[in-house]
C-alpha positions as CSV (number, residue, x, y, z in Angstrom):
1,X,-51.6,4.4,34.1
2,X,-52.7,3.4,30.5
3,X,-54.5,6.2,30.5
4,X,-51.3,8.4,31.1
5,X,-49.8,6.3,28.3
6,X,-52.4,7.2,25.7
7,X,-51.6,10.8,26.3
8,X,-47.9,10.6,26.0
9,X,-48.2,8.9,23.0
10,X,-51.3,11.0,21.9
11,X,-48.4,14.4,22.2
12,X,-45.4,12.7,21.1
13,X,-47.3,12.3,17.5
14,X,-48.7,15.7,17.8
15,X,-44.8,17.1,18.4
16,X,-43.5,15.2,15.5
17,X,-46.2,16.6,13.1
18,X,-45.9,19.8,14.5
19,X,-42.1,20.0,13.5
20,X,-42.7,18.8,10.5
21,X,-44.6,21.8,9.8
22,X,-41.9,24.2,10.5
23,X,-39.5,25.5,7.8
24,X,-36.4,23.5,7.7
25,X,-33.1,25.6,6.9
26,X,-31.9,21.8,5.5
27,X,-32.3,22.6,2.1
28,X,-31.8,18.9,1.1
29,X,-29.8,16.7,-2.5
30,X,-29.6,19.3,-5.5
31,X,-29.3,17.3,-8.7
32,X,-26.1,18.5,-11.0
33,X,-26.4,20.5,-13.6
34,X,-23.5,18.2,-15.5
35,X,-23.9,14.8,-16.5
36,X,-21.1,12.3,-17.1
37,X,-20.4,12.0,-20.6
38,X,-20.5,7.8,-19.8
39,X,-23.8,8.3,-19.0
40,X,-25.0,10.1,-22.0
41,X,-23.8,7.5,-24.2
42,X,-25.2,4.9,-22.1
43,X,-28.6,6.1,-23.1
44,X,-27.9,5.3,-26.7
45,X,-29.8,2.0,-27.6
46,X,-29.3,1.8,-31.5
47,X,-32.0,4.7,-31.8
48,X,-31.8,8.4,-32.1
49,X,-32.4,9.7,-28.5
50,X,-33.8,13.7,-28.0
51,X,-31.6,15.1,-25.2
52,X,-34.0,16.2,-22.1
53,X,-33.5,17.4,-18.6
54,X,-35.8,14.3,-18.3
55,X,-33.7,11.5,-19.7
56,X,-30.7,13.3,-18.6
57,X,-31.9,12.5,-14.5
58,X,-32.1,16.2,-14.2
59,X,-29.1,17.0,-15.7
60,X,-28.8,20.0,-18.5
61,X,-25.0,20.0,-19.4
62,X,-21.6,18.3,-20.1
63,X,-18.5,19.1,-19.2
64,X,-15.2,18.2,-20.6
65,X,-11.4,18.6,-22.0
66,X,-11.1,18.9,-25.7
67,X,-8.8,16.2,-27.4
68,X,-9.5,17.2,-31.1
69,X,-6.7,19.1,-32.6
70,X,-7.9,20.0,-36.4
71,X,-4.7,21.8,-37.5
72,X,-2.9,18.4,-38.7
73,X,-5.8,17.3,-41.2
74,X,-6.5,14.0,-40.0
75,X,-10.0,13.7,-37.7
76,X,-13.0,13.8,-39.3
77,X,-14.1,17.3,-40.8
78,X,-16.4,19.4,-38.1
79,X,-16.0,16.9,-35.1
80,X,-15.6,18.7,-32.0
81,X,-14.2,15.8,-29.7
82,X,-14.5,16.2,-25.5
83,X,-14.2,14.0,-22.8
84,X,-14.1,13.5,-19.3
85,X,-14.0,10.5,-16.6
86,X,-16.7,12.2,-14.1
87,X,-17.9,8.4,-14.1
88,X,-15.9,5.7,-11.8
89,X,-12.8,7.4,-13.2
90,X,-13.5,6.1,-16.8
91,X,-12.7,8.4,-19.5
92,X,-15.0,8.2,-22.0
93,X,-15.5,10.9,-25.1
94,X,-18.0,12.0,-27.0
95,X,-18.5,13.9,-30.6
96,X,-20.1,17.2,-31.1
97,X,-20.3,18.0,-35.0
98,X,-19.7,21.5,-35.1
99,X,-18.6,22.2,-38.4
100,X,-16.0,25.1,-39.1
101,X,-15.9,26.2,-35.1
102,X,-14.6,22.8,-34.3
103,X,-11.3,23.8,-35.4
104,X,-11.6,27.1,-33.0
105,X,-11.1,24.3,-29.8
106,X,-8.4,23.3,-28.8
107,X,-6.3,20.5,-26.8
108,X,-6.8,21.2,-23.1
109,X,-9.5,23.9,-23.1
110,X,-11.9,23.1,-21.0
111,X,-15.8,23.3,-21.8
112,X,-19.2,23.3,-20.4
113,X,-22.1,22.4,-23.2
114,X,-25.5,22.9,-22.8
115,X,-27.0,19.0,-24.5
116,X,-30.7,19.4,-23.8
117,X,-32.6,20.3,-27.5
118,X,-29.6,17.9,-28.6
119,X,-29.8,14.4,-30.4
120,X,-27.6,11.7,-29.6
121,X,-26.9,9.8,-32.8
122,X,-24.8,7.3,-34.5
123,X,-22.8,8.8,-37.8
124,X,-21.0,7.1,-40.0
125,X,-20.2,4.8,-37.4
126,X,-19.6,7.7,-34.9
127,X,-21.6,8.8,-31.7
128,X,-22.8,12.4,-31.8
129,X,-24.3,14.5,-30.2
130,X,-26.2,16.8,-33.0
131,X,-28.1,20.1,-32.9
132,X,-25.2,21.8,-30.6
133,X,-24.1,25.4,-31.6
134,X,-21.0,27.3,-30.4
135,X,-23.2,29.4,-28.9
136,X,-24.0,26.7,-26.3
137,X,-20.3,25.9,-25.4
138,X,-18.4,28.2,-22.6
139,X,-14.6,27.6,-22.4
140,X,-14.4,27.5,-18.7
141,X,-10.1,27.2,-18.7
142,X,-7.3,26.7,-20.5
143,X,-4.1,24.2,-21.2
144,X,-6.1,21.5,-18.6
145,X,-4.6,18.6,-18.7
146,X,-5.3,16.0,-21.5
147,X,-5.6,12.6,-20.1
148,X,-5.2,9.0,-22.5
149,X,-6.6,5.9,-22.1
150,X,-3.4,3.2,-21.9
151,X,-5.3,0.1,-23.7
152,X,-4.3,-2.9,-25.8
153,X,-6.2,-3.3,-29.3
154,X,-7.4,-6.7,-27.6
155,X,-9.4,-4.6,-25.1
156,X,-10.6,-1.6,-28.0
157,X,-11.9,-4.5,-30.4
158,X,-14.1,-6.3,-27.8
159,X,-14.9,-2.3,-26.7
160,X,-15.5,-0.2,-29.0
161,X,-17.8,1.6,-28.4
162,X,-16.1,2.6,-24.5
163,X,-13.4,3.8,-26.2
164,X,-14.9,5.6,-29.4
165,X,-14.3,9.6,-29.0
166,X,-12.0,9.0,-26.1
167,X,-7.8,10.2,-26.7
168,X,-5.9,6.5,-26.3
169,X,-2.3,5.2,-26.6
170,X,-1.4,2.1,-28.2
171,X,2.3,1.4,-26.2
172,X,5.1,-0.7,-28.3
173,X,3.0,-0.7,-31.9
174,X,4.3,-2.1,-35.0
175,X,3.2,-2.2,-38.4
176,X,2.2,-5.5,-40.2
177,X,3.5,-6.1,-42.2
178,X,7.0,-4.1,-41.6
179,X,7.1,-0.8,-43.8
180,X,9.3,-1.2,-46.8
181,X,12.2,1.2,-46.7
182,X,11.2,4.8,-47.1
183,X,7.4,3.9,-46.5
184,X,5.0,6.6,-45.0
185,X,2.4,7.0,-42.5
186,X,-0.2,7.6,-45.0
187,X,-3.3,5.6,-45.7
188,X,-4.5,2.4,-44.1
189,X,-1.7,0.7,-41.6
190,X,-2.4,-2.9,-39.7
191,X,-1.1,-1.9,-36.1
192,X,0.0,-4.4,-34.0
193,X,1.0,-4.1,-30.5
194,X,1.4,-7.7,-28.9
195,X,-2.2,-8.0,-28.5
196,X,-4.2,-8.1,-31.4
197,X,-4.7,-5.5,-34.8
198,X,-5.9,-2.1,-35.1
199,X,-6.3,-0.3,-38.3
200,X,-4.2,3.1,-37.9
201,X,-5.6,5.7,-40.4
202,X,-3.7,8.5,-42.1
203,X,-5.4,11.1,-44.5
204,X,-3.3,11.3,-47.6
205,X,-3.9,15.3,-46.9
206,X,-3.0,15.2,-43.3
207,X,-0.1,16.6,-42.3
208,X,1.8,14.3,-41.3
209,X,1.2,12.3,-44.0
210,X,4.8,11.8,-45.2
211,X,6.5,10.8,-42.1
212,X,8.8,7.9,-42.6
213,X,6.1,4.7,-40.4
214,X,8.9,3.7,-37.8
215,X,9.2,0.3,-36.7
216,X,8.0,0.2,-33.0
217,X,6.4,3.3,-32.1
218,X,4.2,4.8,-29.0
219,X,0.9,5.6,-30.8
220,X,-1.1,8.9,-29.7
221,X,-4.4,9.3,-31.3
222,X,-8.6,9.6,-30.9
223,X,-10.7,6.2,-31.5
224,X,-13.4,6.6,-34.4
225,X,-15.5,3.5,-35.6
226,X,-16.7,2.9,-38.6
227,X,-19.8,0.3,-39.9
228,X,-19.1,-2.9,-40.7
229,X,-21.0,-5.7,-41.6
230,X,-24.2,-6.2,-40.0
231,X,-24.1,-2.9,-37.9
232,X,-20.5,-3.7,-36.0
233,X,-18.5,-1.4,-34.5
234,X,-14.7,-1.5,-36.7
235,X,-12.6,0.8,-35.0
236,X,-9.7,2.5,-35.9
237,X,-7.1,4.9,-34.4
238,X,-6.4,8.6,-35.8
239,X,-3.5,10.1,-34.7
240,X,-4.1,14.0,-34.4
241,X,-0.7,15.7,-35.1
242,X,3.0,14.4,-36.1
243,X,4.5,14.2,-31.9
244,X,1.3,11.4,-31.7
245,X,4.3,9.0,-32.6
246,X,6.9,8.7,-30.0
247,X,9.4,6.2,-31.5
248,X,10.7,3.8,-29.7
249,X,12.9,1.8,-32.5
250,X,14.2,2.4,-35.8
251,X,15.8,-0.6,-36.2
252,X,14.4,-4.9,-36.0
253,X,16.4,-6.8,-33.4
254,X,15.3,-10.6,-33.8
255,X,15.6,-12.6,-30.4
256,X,17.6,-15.6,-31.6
257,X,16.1,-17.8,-29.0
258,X,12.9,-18.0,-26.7
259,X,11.4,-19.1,-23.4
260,X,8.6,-21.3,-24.2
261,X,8.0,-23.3,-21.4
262,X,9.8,-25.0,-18.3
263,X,8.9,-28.0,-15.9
264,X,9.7,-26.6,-12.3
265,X,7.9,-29.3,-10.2
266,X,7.6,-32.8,-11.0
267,X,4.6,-34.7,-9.7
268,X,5.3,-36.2,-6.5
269,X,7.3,-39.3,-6.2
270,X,10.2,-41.0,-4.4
271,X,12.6,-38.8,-5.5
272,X,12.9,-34.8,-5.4
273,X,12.6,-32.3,-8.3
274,X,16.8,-32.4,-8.4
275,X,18.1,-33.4,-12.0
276,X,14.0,-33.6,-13.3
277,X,13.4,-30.0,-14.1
278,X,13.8,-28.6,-17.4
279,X,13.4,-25.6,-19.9
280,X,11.8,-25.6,-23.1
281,X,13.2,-23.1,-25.9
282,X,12.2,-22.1,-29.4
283,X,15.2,-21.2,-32.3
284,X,13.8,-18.3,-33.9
285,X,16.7,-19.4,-36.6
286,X,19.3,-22.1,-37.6
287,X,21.7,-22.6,-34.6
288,X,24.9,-24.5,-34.6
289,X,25.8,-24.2,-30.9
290,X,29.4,-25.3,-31.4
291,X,30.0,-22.1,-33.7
292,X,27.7,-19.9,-32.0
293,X,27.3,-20.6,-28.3
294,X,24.5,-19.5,-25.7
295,X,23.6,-20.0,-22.0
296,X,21.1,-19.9,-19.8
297,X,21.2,-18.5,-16.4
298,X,18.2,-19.5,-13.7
299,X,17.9,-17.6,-10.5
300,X,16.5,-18.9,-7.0
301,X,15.9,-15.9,-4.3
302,X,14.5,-17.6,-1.5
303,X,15.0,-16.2,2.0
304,X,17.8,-19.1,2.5
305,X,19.4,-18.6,-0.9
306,X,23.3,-17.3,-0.5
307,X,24.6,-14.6,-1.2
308,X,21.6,-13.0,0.7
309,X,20.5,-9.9,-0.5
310,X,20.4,-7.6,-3.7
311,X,21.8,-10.0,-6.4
312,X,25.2,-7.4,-6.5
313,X,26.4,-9.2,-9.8
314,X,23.2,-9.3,-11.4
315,X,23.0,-12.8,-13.4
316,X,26.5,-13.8,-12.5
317,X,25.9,-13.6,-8.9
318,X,26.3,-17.5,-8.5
319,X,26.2,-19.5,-5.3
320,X,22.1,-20.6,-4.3
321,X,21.7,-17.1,-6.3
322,X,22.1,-18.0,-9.7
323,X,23.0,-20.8,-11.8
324,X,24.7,-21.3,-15.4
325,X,24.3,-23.7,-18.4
326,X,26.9,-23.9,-21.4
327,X,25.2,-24.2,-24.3
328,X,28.1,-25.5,-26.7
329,X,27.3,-28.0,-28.9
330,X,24.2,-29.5,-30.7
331,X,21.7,-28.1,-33.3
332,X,18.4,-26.3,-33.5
333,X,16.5,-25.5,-36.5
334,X,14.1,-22.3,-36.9
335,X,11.0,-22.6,-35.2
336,X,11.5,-25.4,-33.5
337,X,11.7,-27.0,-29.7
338,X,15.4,-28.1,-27.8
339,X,15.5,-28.1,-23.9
340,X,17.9,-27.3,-21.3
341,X,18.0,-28.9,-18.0
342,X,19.3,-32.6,-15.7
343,X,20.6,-35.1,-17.7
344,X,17.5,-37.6,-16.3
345,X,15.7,-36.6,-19.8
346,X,12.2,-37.5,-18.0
347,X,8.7,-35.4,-18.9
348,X,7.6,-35.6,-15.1
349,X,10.0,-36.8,-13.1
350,X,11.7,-40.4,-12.1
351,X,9.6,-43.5,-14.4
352,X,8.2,-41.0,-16.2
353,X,7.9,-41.1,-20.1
354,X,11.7,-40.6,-21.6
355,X,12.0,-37.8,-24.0
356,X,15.9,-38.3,-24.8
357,X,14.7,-38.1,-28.0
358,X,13.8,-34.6,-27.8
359,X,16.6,-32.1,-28.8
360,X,18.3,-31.4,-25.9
361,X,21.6,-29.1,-25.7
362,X,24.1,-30.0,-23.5
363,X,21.9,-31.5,-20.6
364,X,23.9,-31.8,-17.2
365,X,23.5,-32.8,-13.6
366,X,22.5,-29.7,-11.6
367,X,22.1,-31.4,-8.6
368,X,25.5,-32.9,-8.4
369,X,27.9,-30.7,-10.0
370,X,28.4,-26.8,-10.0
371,X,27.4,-24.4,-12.9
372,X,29.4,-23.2,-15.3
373,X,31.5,-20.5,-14.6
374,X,28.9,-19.7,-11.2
375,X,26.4,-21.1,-9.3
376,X,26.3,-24.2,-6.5
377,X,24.9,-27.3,-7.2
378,X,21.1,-27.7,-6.4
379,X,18.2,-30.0,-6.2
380,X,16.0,-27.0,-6.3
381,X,16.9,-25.1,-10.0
382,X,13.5,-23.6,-10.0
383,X,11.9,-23.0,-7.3
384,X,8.3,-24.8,-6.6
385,X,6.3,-21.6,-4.3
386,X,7.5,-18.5,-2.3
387,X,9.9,-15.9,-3.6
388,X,10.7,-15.0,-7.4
389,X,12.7,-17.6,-9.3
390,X,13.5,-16.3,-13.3
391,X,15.2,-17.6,-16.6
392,X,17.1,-15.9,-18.9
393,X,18.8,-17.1,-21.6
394,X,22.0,-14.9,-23.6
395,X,23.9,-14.6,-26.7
396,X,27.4,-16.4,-25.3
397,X,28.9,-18.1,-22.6
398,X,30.0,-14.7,-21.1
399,X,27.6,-13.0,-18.1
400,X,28.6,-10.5,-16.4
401,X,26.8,-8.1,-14.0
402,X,26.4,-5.9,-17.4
403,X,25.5,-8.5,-19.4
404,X,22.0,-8.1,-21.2
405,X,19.9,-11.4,-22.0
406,X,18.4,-11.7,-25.2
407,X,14.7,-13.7,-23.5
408,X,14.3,-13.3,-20.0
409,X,10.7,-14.8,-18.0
410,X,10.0,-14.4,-14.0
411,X,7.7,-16.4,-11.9
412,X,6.5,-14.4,-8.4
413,X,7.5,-11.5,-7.3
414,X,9.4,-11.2,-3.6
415,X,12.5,-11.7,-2.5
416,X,15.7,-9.1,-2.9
417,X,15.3,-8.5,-6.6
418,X,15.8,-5.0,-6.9
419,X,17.5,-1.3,-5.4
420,X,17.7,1.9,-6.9
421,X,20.7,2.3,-4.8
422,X,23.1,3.9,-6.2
423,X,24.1,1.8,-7.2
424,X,21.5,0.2,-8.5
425,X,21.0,-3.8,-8.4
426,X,19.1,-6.6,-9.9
427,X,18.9,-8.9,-12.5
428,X,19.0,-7.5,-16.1
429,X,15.8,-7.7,-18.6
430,X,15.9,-7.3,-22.3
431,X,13.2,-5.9,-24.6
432,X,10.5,-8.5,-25.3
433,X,6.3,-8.9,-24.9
434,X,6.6,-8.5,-21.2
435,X,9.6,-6.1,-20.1
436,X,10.9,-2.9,-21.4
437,X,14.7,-1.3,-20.8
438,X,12.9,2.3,-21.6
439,X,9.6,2.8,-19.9
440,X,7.5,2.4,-23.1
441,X,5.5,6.1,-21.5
442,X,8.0,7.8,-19.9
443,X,11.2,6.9,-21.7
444,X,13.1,6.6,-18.6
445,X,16.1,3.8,-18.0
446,X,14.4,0.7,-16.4
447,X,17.1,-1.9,-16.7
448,X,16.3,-4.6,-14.5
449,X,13.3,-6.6,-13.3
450,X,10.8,-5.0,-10.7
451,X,12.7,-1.4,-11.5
452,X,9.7,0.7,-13.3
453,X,6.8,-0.7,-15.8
454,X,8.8,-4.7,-15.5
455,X,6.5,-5.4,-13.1
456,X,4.9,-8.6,-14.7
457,X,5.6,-11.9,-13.6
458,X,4.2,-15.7,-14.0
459,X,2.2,-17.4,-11.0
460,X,3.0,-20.3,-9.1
461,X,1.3,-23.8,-9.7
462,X,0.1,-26.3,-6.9
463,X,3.4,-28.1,-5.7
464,X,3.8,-31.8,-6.8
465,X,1.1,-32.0,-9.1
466,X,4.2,-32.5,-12.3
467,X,2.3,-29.4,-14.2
468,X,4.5,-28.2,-17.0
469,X,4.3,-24.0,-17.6
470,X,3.4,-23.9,-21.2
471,X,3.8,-20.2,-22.6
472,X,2.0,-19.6,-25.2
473,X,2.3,-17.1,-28.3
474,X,3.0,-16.1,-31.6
475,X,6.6,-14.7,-32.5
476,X,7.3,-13.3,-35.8
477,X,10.7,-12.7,-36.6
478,X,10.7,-10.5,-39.8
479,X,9.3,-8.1,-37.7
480,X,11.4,-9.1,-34.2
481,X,8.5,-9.1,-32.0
482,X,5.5,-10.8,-30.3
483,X,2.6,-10.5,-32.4
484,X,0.7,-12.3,-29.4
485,X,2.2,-12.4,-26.6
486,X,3.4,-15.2,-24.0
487,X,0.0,-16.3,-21.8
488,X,0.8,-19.0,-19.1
489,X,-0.9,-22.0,-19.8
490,X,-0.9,-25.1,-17.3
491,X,-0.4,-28.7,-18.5
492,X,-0.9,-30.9,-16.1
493,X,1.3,-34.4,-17.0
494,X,1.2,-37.7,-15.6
495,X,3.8,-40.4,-15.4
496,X,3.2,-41.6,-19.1
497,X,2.6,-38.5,-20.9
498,X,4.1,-37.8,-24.1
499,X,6.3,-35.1,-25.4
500,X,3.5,-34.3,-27.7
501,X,1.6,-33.0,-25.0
502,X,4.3,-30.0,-24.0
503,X,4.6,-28.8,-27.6
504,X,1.1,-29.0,-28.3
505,X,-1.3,-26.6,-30.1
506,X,-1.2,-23.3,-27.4
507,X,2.4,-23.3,-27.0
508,X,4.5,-20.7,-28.8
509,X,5.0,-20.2,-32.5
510,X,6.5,-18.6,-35.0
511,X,4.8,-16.9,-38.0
């Protein structure tokens, strides 16, 4: 019987090296012919690198969309500019200097470039690709689509190099400081869009050159850097032709108040959260409330609030809905802190820290008494966990389903907070570093919260642990935006903290 075994085995090995022999119609993996433009730049290490089918995995060719459009004067002379997001879908670009017959490329057409004999090199601050003729390009197509890379300047400065050669959009831009009246695009301009600063560049030649620099603008353009100090990468963004602007505002419209914070669940105790919670605000100038009055609405959309539903009246829905504060007499001076809320006046609930002596504007007993004009009395004002709950403070003691706040936050997401319909319901937003009426892209109507891009929200904290929601960021009014926008910051208070601790350093400012 082992001897039978030893056979079997002894022809089963024969068999498998005997097919093994025989011509396999399998033809097995091809390597590409196109590398990922990600990939070629990833081979750059701060030395020039000869292009080889070697270093290139096997790989003799690129392909990409051209984004370089040389007929408004304001890239940098001979730069053929392609890109292409073969790689995890990131886009990525890369520059070809090809002098006169760059300008013979166009947005859209679509190329295949033969790289090997090439050298990849840094510029002037720019990655190249050197050596390439026009003889080693083949326009493959045609008016292809031209993607851009939606990014903050927070995310290009600690990136630049990503981003270098690739076609980006800077959404909601401003200039800092604001253009004097009449003031054009040309020459070096501080963009700012909520994040950090970019430098826009303008050729005093291009173009465009004279266009009047609009006050918050979309802004279209290719990502060049320069060298800074000790090699560093200083980018900057060239817009390519005069529709790389899409304006979104012509005019400054200064928010006259701010969200800056709010205490929505007080650290456990004997007694609930009802008359405890509170809103912090910031006057972004001199208010006399009995001249010029203001309210804030909150809204609560658990599953058991009533009316049930799409809020049909927007802020002025009322019932478990929404709730309204007067604010009709008191003070607050520019740039600084007054609160809104129960008349208990604590920092973290019942025998906590008193901080009457805080500015507050006409405090009043939510949990025993009705709103103003709308909204049942509550122990629950803002809600500790589950569905959305929002703020939103507005110019008057009128609010209407029309009515358009002029600050507006949201913490969580579910509930019924929006429909299309017709007709379409939900609770208004205005303008600010977190929502847009206009898609800041698309253009289109997006009035209320959850309807298009106003998607963005604040998280809920750990119930009962008395943490105050400190939103920090920078506000500067002579330009009437958010030069750094509101981040959620959690301060976590005990029973004898002081009202130092809520307007600390990391809570919002103005500049």
């Amino acid at each position: 019987m082992q001897k039978k075994i030893i056979i079997y085995a002894f022809l089963l090995v024969a068999a498998v090296f005997s097919g093994g022999c025989k011509k396999d119609n399998y033809p097995g993996g091809q390597i590409s012919p196109y590398i990922a433009i990600f990939d070629v730049r990833n081979l750059y290490k701060g030395q020039d690198v000869n292009l080889t089918t070697n270093n290139l995995f096997g790989s003799d060719y690129i392909t990409g969309v051209v984004v370089s459009d040389h007929s408004g004067g304001n890239l940098p002379a001979g730069l053929l500019i392609v890109q292409d997001n073969r790689r995890l879908s990131k886009l990525r670009g890369i520059a070809i200097p090809l002098g006169d017959a760059a300008a013979d490329f166009v947005p859209g057409d679509s190329l295949v470039i033969k790289v090997t004999g090439g050298v990849l090199k840094r510029v002037d601050g720019i990655l190249q690709i050197t050596g390439i003729t026009k003889e080693k390009i083949n326009r493959v197509a045609t008016g292809s689509t031209v993607l851009a890379n939606q990014i903050s300047t927070s995310t290009i400065l600690a990136n630049p190099d990503e981003y270098e050669s690739s076609l980006s959009v800077i959404v909601k831009g401003g200039f800092d400081p604001l253009p004097a009246p009449g003031e054009v695009l040309a020459g070096d301009k501080i963009l700012n869009d909520g994040f950090g600063n970019i430098t826009l560049h303008t050729e005093a030649a291009a173009a465009f050159a004279d266009t009047t620099a609009p006050v918050l603008a979309n802004f279209y353009g290719i990502i060049f850097n320069t060298a800074g100090k000790d090699g560093a990468l200083v980018p900057q963004l060239r817009m390519r032709k005069a529709s790389d602007v899409v304006v979104l505002s012509s005019t400054i419209t200064i928010a006259p108040v701010l969200i800056t914070g709010f205490m929505s669940d007080v650290v456990k105790g004997s007694k609930a959260d009802g008359n405890y919670e509170y809103i912090q605000l910031m006057a972004t100038r001199d208010i006399d409330f009995s001249v010029t009055p203001f309210s804030v609405v909150t809204t609560n959309n658990a599953n058991a609030s009533t009316p049930t539903g799409y809020p049909a009246k927007g802020w002025a829905t009322g019932g478990l809905r929404t709730y309204k504060f007067n604010l009709t007499s008191g003070k607050a001076a520019k740039g600084t802190f007054f609160y809104v809320g129960g008349t208990a006046k604590m920092i973290n609930g019942e025998a906590s820290t008193d901080i009457s002596a805080a500015n507050w504007i006409s405090p009043y007993n939510y949990a025993t008494n009705g709103g103003a004009d709308f909204g049942t009395k509550t122990t629950n004002l803002l809600a500790n966990s589950g569905n959305a709950f929002g703020m939103a403070v507005f110019e008057g003691t009128t609010v209407t389903v029309d009515t358009e706040p002029v600050d507006v936050i949201f913490i969580s997401t579910g509930g019924s907070l929006y429909t299309a319909g017709p007709p379409a319901q939900g609770y208004r937003i205005t303008n600010t570093d977190w929502y847009d009426v206009k898609n800041p892209i698309t253009l289109k109507d997006q009035p209320f919260y959850r309807s298009g891009s106003n998607t963005l929200a604040l998280t809920y904290n750990t119930s009962d642990l008395g943490i105050f929601n400190m939103l920090g960021g920078e506000y500067r009014p002579s330009l009437g935006r958010w030069t750094t926008a509101r981040s959620q910051h959690n301060i976590t208070l005990t029973k004898t903290s002081a009202l130092t601790e809520i307007e600390a350093e990391g809570s919002t400012k103005l500049k």
